[in-house]
C-alpha positions as CSV (number, residue, x, y, z in Angstrom):
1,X,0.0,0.0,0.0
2,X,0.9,3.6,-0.6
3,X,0.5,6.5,1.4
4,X,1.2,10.2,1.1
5,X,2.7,12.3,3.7
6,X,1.2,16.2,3.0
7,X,2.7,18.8,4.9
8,X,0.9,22.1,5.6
9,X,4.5,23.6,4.7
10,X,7.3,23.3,2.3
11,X,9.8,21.2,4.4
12,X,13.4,22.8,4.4
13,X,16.6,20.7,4.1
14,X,17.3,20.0,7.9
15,X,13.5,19.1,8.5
16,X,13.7,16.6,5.5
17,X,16.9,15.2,6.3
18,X,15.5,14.5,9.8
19,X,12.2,13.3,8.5
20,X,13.6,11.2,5.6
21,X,16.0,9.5,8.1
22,X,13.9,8.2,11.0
23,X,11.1,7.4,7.7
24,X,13.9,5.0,6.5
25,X,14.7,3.1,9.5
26,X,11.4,1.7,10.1
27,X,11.7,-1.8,8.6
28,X,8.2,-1.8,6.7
29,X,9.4,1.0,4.0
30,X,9.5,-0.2,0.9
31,X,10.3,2.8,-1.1
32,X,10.1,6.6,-0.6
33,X,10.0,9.2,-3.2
34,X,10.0,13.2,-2.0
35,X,7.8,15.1,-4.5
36,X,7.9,19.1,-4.5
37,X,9.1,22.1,-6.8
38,X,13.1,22.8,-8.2
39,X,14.5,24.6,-6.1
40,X,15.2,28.4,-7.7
41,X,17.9,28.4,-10.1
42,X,19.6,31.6,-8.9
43,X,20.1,30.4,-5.4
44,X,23.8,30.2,-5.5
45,X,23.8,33.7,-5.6
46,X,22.1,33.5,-2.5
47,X,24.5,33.5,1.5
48,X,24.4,30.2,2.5
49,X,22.6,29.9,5.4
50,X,19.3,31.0,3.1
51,X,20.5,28.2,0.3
52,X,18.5,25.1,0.6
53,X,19.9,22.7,-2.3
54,X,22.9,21.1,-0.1
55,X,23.9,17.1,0.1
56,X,21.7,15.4,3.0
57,X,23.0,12.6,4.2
58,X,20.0,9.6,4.4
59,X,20.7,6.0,6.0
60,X,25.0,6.8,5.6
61,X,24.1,7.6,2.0
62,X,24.7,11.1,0.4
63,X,21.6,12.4,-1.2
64,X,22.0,16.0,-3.4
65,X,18.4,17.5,-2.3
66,X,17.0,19.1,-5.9
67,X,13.4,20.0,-4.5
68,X,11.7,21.7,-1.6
69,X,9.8,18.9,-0.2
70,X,6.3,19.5,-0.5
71,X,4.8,15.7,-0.2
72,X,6.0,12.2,0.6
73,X,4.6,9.1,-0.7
74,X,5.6,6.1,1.0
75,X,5.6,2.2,0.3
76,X,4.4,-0.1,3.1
77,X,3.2,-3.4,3.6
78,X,1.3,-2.8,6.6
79,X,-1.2,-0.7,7.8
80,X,0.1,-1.0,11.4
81,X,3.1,1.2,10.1
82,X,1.2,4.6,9.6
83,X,0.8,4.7,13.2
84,X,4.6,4.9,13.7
85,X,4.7,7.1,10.4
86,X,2.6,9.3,12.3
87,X,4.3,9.5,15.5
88,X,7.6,10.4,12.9
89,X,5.3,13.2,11.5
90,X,4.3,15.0,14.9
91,X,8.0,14.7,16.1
92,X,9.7,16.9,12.8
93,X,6.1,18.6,11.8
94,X,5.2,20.6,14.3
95,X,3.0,22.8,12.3
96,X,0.6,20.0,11.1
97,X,0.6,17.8,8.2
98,X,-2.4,14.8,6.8
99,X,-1.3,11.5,5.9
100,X,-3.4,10.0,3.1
101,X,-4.1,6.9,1.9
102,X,-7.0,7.7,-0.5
103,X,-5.6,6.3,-3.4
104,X,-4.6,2.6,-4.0
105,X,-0.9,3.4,-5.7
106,X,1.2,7.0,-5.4
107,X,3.7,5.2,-6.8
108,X,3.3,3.4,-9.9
109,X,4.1,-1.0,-10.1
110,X,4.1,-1.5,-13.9
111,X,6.3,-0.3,-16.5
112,X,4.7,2.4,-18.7
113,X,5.5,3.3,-22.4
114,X,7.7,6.5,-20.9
115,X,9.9,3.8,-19.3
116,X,10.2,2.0,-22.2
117,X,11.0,5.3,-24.3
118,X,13.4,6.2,-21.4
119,X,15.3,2.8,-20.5
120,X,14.5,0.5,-23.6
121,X,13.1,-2.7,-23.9
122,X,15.6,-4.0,-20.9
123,X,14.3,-5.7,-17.5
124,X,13.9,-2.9,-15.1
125,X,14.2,-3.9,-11.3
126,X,10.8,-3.0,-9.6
127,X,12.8,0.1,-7.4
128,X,13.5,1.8,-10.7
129,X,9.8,1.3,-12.0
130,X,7.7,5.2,-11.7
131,X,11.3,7.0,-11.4
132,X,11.5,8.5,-14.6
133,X,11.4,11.3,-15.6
134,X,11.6,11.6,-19.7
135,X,13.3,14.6,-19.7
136,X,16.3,14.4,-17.4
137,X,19.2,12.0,-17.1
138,X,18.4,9.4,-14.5
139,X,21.1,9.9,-12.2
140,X,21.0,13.6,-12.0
141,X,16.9,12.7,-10.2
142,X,16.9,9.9,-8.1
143,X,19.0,8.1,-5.6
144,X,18.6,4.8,-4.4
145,X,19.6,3.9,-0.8
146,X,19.9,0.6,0.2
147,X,18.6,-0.9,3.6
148,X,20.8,-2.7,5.9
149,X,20.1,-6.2,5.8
């Protein structure tokens, strides 16, 4: 099952690092995709304690943050876990947010024609499956971090 994690505010880095990190140690996460707008392109010229695009570091794993983290869609296996998703929540959003589980997928299962126009007609592991993005190189947009086993 999917679920979506809305915030009633754009996270910032810290807040998402945070988030993202105790989201990932719970052992029913399958997947987790952060979904929000680029962040500005002038922002270099920005000082850097305003400059949100930095490197977050998630499960021991370096992660280059490109958006401002607007939702949070979630794999799980159990609904159990969206208790403990919640508790996560109310710990690193203070100022409110609703989880939602509305929909039967966020995240999509099967391979569409844009994956095949993007990766070919090769096997593509079920983590890469709903990642693409048609207009982008792969590795500039998502990162996968393995869990400990």
């Amino acid at each position: 099952m999917d679920i979506e994690i809305f915030p009633y505010r754009v996270l910032g880095s810290d807040t998402t690092e945070a988030l993202l990190n105790d989201l990932e140690s719970l052992e029913d996460v399958k997947r987790t995709v952060i979904h929000g707008p680029r962040f500005p392109k002038g922002e270099a010229t920005l000082p850097p304690k305003y400059r949100e695009r930095r490197v977050i570091n998630i499960n021991g794993e370096d992660v280059v943050l490109q958006v401002k983290t607007a939702r949070i869609f979630l794999e799980i296996t159990m609904e159990s876990t969206i208790d403990e998703i919640e508790e996560i929540c109310k710990e690193h959003i203070p100022y409110g947010f609703d989880i939602n589980q509305d929909r039967s997928n966020y995240i999509r299962k099967q391979q569409t024609v844009t994956d095949r126009i993007k990766y070919g007609d090769k096997e593509l592991p079920d983590e890469l499956v709903g990642m693409t993005d048609q207009y982008s190189t792969f590795d500039d947009h998502v990162k996968i971090i393995k869990k400990d086993d």
